[in-house]
C-alpha positions as CSV (number, residue, x, y, z in Angstrom):
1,X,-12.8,3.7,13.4
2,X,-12.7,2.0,16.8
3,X,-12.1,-1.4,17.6
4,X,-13.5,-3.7,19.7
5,X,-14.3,-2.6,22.7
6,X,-11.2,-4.9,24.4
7,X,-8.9,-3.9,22.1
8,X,-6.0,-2.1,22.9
9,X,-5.8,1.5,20.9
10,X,-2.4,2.7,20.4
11,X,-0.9,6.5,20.1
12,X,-0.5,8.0,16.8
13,X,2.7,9.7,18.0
14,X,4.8,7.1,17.8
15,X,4.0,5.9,13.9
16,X,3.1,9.3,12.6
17,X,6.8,9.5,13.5
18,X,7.7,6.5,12.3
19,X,5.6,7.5,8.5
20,X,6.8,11.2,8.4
21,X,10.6,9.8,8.4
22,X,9.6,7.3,6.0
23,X,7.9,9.8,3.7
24,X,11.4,12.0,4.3
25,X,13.9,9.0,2.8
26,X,11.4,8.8,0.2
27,X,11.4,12.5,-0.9
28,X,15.4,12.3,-0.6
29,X,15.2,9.2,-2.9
30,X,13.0,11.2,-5.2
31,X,16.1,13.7,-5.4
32,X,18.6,11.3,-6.9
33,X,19.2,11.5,-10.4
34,X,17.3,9.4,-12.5
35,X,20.5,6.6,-13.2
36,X,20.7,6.1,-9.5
37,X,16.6,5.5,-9.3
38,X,16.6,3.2,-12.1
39,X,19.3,1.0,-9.8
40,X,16.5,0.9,-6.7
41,X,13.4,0.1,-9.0
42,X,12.1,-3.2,-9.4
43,X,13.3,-4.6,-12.4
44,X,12.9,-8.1,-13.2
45,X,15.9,-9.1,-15.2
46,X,18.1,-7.4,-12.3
47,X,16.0,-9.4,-9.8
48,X,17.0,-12.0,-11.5
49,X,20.7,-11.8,-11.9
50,X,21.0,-11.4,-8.1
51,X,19.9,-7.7,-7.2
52,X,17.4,-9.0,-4.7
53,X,17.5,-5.8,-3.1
54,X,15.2,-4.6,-5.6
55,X,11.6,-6.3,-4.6
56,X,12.2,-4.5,-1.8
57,X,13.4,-1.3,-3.0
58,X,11.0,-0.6,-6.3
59,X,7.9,0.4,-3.3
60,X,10.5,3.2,-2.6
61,X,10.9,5.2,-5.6
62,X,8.3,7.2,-8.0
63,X,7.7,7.8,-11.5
64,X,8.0,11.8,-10.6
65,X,7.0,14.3,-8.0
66,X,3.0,13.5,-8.7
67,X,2.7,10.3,-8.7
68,X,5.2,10.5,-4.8
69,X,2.5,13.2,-3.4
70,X,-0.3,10.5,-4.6
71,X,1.8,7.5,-2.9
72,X,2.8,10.0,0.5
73,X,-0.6,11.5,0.4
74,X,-2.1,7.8,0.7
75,X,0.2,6.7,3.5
76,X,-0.5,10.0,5.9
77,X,-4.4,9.1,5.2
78,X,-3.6,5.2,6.2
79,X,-1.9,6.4,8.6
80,X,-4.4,8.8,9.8
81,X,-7.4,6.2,9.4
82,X,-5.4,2.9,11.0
83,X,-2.7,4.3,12.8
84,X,-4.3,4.0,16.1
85,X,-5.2,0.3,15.5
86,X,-1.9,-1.2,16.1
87,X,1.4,-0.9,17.6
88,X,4.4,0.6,15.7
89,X,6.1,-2.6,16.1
90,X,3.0,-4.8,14.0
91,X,2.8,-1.7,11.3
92,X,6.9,-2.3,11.1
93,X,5.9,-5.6,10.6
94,X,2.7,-5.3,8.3
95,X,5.1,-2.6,6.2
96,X,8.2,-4.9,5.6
97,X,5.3,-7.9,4.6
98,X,3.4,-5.9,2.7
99,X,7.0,-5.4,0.8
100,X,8.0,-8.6,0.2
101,X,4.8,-9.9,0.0
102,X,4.2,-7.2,-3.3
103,X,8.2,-7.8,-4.8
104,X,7.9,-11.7,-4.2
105,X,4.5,-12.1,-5.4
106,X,5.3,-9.6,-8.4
107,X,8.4,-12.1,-9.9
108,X,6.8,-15.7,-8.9
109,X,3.0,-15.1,-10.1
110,X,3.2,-11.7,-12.9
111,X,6.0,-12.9,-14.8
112,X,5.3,-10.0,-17.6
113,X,5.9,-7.4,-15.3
114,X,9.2,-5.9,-16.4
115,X,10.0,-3.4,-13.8
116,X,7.5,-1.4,-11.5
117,X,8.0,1.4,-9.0
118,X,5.6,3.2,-6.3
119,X,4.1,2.0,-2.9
120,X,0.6,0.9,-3.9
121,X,1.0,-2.2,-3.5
122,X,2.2,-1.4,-0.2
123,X,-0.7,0.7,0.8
124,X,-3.2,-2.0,-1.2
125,X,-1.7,-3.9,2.0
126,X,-2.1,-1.5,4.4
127,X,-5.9,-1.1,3.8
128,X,-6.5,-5.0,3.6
129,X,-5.0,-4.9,7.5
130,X,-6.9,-1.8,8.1
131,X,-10.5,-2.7,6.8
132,X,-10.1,-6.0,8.1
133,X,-9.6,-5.2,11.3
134,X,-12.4,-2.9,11.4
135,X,-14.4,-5.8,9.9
136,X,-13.0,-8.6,12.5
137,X,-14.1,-5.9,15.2
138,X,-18.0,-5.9,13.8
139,X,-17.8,-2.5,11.8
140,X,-19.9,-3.0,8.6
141,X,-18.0,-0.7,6.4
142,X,-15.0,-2.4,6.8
143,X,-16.1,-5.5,5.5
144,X,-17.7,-3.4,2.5
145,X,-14.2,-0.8,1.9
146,X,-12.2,-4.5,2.6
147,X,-14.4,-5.5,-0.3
148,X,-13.6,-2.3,-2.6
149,X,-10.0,-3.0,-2.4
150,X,-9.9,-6.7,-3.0
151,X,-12.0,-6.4,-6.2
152,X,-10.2,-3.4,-7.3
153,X,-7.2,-5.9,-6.7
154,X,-8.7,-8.6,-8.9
155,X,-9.6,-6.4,-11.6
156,X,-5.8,-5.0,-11.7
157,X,-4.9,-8.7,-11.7
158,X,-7.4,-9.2,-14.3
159,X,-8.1,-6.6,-16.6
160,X,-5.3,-4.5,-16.1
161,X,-5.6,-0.9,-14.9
162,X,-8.0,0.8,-13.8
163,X,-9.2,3.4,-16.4
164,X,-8.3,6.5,-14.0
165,X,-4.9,5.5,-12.8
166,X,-2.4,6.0,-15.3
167,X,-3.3,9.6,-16.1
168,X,-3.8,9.9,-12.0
169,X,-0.7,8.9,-11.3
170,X,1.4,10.6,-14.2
171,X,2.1,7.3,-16.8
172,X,2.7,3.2,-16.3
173,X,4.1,2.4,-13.0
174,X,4.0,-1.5,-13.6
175,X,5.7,-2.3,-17.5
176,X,5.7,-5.3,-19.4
C-alpha cells in the first residue's frame, strides 16, 4: 500500500534479508529438543525468579512445526505487505518493542498466564504499525484492517480465544 505521497519508501532487500535470517534462527530453535525449548519459553515463575531473558525469548519458539509455518508464514506476508514502509533500522526497532512490549505487558497486566510461546503477539504488533501507517497516510482500509486487529485484540483480552485458533495453530499457546 503506498504512503503518502512525501514519504520515503524503502527497499525490501534489505529486511527480507533481515526476516529470512530471522525465520532461519527460528527454524534452528524449532530443532532443539524439547528440554532446551522449554528453557527459552516464557514462563512466568522463571520470569520471576530472574530468567528475564524469557519475555523476550518465548516470541521465539513454537508449540511444533505447524503452529512455526503459521507464525513464519505471517511474518513473510508482514513483511511482504509493510516492508517497504520503513527502514530496517525502525522494523529493528518496532521488532525488539513489539517484544518487550508483549513479555512485559504479558507478566505486569495477565497475571494468569503461566507460560506462552509463538510470535503473534509480535506480529499483532507489526500490523498495528503497518495499518496505521497506511491509515495516518489517508488509506481507508487501514484504518478499517487497524480496526480488525485491535478488536480481535480486545476480544483475546476479553473473551479468551478466538474459536478458530487453537485447532489453527495445533493446541494452547498462552496457559494458565
Amino acid at each position: 500500500m503506498p504512503l503518502a505521497p512525501d514519504q520515503e519508501r524503502f527497499s525490501l532487500f534489505p529486511i527480507g534479508l533481515i526476516v529470512a535470517l530471522f525465520m532461519l534462527l527460528m527454524v534452528a530453535l524449532q530443532a532443539l529438543p524439547a528440554p532446551w525449548q522449554q528453557l527459552l519459553r516464557y514462563d512466568r515463575v522463571a520470569i520471576g525468579e530472574g530468567q528475564w531473558w524469557r519475555l523476550f525469548s518465548g516470541h521465539f519458539i513454537h508449540l511444533d512445526w505447524k503452529h512455526l509455518a503459521l507464525n513464519l508464514s505471517g511474518l513473510g506476508l508482514g513483511t511482504w505487505l509493510f516492508g517497504a514502509d520503513r527502514s530496517p533500522r525502525r522494523w529493528l526497532l518496532a521488532g525488539f518493542v513489539a517484544a518487550a512490549g508483549c513479555g512485559l505487558g504479558l507478566y505486569c497486566f495477565a497475571p494468569t498466564v503461566g507460560w506462552c510461546v509463538g510470535l503473534s503477539g509480535m506480529l499483532h504488533g507489526f500490523m498495528i504499525i503497518g495499518f496505521g501507517g497506511w491509515a495516518l497516510a489517508g488509506e481507508r482500509w487501514g484504518l478499517l484492517l487497524l480496526a480488525v486487529v485491535v478488536a480481535k485484540m480486545g476480544w483475546e483480552q476479553l473473551g479468551g480465544d478466538m474459536p478458530w485458533a487453537t485447532s489453527l495453530a495445533g493446541g494452547q499457546v498462552v496457559t494458565a
